[in-house]
Every structure is written in structure tokens, then in C-alpha cells.
C-alpha positions in Angstrom: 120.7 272.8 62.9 123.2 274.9 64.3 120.4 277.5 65.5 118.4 274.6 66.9 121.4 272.9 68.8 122.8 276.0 70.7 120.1 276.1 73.5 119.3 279.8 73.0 115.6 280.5 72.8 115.3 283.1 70.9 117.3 281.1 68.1 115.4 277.9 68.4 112.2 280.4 68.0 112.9 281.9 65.1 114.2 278.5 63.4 110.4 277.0 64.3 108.9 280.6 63.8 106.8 279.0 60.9 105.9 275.5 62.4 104.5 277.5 66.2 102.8 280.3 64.3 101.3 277.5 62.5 100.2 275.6 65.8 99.2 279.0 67.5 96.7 280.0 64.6 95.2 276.7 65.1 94.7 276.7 68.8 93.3 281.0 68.4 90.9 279.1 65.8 89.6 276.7 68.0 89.4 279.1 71.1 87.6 281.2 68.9 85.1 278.8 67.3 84.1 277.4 71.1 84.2 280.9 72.2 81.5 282.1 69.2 79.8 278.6 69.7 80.3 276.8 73.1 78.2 277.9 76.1 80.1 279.2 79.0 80.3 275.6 81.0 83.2 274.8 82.7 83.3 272.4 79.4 83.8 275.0 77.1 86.7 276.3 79.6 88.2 273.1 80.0 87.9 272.9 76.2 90.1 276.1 76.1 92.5 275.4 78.3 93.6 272.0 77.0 93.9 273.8 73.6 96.2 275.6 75.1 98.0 272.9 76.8 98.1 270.8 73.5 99.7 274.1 71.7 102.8 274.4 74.4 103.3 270.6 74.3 103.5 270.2 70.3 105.9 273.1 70.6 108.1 270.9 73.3 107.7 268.1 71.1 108.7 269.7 68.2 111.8 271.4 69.6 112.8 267.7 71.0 112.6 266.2 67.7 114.3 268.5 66.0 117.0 268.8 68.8 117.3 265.0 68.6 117.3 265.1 64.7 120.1 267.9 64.5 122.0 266.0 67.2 121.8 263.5 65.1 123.0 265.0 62.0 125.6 266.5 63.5 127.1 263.1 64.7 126.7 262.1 60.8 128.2 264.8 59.4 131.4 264.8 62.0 131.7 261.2 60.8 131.7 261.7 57.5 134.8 264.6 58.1 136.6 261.9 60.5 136.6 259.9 57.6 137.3 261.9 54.8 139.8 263.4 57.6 141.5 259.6 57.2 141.0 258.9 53.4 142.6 262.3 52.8 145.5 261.5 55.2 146.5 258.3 54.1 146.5 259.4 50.6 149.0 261.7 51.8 150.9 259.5 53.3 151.2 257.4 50.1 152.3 260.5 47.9 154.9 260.7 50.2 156.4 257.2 50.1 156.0 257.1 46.7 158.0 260.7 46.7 160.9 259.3 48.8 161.1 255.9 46.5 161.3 258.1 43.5 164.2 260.7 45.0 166.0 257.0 46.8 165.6 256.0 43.3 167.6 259.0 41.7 170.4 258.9 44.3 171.1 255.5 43.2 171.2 256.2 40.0 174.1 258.9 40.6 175.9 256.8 42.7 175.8 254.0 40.0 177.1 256.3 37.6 179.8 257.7 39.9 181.3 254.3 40.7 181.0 253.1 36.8 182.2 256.5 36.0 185.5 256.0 38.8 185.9 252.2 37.5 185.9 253.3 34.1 188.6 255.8 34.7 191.1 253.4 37.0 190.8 250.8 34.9 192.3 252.8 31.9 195.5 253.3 34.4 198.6 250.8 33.1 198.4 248.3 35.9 200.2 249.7 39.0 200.4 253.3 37.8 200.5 255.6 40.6 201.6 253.3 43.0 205.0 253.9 45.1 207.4 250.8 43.4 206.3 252.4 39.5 207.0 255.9 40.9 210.5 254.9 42.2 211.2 253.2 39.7 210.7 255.5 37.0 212.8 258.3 39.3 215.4 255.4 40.0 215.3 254.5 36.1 215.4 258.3 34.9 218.4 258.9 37.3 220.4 256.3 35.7 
């Protein structure tokens, strides 16, 4: 395909090497059969050279075909990557929000456990412990 598509010559030759060898041997054939068995009429050399003519127009055909065909393949195949291109991308994309949700998830659950953790600890305080009237007080009350 590749060879076929890239407008060299010599590539697109040796792609269809077997296909024109195959279309040349024919035409030698028939050149050779009305050569050993035609008479030398301008029928027999008409003959010939629409042989001839028939043998570079299959080749043209046959490189537009194929040229067409490859084209044509390689739209199918680019398609095919677009879309696996997609597929693979928004699977992606799903592993990642499902990553985040997961790690939101955790860092929830520590902060959850901090604040229990925090309320479990104030809440074994004597009511007003800490506070500025139970520390004057017990400096006011140890003074006296």
C-alpha cells in the first residue's frame, strides 16, 4: 500500500512487478503468434500495435485500482486508529475520575477521623477547663 501510494515509479513497479510481467508475456505471445502466423497486412500490424496499446492501458488501469484501493484502505485504517485513538482516551479519562474519587474519598476519611478524634478529646475536658474565669479562679483560689 504504502509502495503503491507514494507516486514513485520505480516503487509502484516493483509492487505490480508480477501482475505487468504477467500482462507483458501475454502481449510478446500474441505478437509472436501473428508474427509466426499473420501475413504482413497492415492487419497483422494494426493487430500488433493494439496489443501493445491494450498492455500499457491494463498497466494504467491496474495502477489506478490499486491506487484507489490503497487510498482507500488507508482512509479505513486511519479511522479505525481515530477511534481506537477515542476509545482509548476516554478510558483514560474514566481511570482518572475514578482515581480522584478514590484519593477525595481517603482525605475524608482522615478528616473524619481528625474531627472525631479532636471531639473526642475536648469533650473529656471538665466543662470550662482551659478557659480564662477556671484559670483565675484556681490562681485566685490557690492564693487564698
Amino acid at each position: 500500500m504504502k509502495a503503491i501510494l507514494s507516486g514513485n515509479s520505480q516503487q509502484i513497479t516493483q509492487a505490480l512487478a508480477p501482475q505487468i510481467s504477467a500482462a507483458k508475456t501475454s502481449a510478446q505471445q500474441t505478437n509472436k503468434t501473428n508474427a509466426e502466423f499473420g501475413t504482413r497486412s497492415g492487419g497483422t500490424a494494426a493487430s500488433a500495435a493494439a496489443t501493445n496499446d491494450k498492455v500499457h492501458s491494463d498497466i494504467t488501469n491496474l495502477i489506478g485500482n490499486l491506487t484507489g484501493s490503497a487510498a482507500s484502505g488507508l482512509t479505513s485504517v486511519g479511522q479505525n486508529l481515530l477511534g481506537q485513538g477515542i476509545s482509548g482516551s476516554s478510558t483514560a479519562f474514566g481511570e482518572a475520575k475514578q482515581m480522584q474519587a478514590q484519593r477525595a474519598a481517603k482525605i475524608n476519611d482522615i478528616f473524619s477521623s481528625s474531627a472525631s478524634l479532636a471531639a473526642g478529646v475536648i469533650g473529656g475536658l471538665p466543662a470550662g477547663a482551659g478557659s480564662w474565669q477556671d484559670i483565675t479562679s484556681n490562681a485566685l483560689g490557690a492564693a487564698s
